[in-house]
N, C-alpha and C positions, 0 to 999 in steps of 0.2 A: 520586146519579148517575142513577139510574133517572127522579126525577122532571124533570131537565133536557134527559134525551131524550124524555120524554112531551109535554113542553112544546113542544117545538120541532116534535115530529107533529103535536100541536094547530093550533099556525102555520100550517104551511104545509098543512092541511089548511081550514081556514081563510081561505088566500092572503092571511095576514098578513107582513109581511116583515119578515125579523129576522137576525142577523148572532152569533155567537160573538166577545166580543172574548176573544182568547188573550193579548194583553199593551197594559198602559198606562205610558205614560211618565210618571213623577214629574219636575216640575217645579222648579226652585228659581230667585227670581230672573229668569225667563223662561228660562232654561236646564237643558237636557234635565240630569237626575241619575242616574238608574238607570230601569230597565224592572221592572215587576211584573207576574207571571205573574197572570192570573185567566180565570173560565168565565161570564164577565157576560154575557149576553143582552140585548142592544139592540133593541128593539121600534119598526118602523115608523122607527129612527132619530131617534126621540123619548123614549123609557123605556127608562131600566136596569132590568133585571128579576134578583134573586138569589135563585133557589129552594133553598132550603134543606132539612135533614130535622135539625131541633137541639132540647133539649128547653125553651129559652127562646129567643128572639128580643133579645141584649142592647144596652146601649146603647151598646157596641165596635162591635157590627156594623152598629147604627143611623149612628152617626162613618162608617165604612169607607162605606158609603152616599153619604153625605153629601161626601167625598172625593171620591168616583170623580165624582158630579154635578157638584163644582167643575174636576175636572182633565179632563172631557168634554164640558164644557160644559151639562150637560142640566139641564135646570130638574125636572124625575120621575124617580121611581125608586119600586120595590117591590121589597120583600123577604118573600118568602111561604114561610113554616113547612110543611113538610107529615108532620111528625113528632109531629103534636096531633092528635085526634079532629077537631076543627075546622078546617080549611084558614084559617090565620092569617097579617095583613096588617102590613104595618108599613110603612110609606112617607117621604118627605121633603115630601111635601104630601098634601090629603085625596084621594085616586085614586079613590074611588068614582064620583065624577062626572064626571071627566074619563076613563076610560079610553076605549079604543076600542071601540066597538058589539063586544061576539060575545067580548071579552078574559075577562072576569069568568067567561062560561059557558065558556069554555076550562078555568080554572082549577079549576073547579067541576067538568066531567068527569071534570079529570087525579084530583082529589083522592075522590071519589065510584070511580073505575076501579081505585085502589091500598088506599080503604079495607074494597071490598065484593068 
């Protein structure tokens, strides 16, 4: 919890713009099915961001990832560990090179702020 509201001081300290989405609509068919609650972070309204504190990153939540980019259309998405010595990445494409200027040293503060 603690690293999703760090995250988002970062942002808007940053004047990055970013959004909570509170619920997504599953799809079936092209018809609305059910609502699912989540705490996704939408970055710049191009990256799903799910910060996590878990002590693997697995291939469930890699899927769940993967989902939310198909049912919101977004081509990016990161899922960042901060429950490791290491501030740990796992994405739907390669993110290093594509994120936005100032994103990475955000990440890097929050995780460097919680571990020192």
């Amino acid at each position: 919890m603690h690293y999703r509201r760090a995250i988002q001081i970062e942002l808007r300290l940053h004047d990055i713009p970013y959004e909570v989405k509170k619920k997504v609509t599953i799809m079936f068919r092209n018809k609305p099915l059910a609502e699912r609650e989540t705490r996704l972070i939408i970055v710049d309204n191009k990256i799903i961001l799910i910060p996590l504190a878990v002590q693997k990153i697995t291939l469930a939540m890699q899927g769940r990832l993967r989902q939310y980019l198909k049912m919101l259309g977004f081509k990016l998405g990161l899922i960042t560990n901060f429950h490791t010595p290491q501030l740990t990445f796992k994405s739907s494409v390669t993110i290093w090179s594509i994120l936005m200027p100032g994103l990475t040293g955000i990440f890097l503060s929050i995780c460097h702020a919680f571990l020192f």
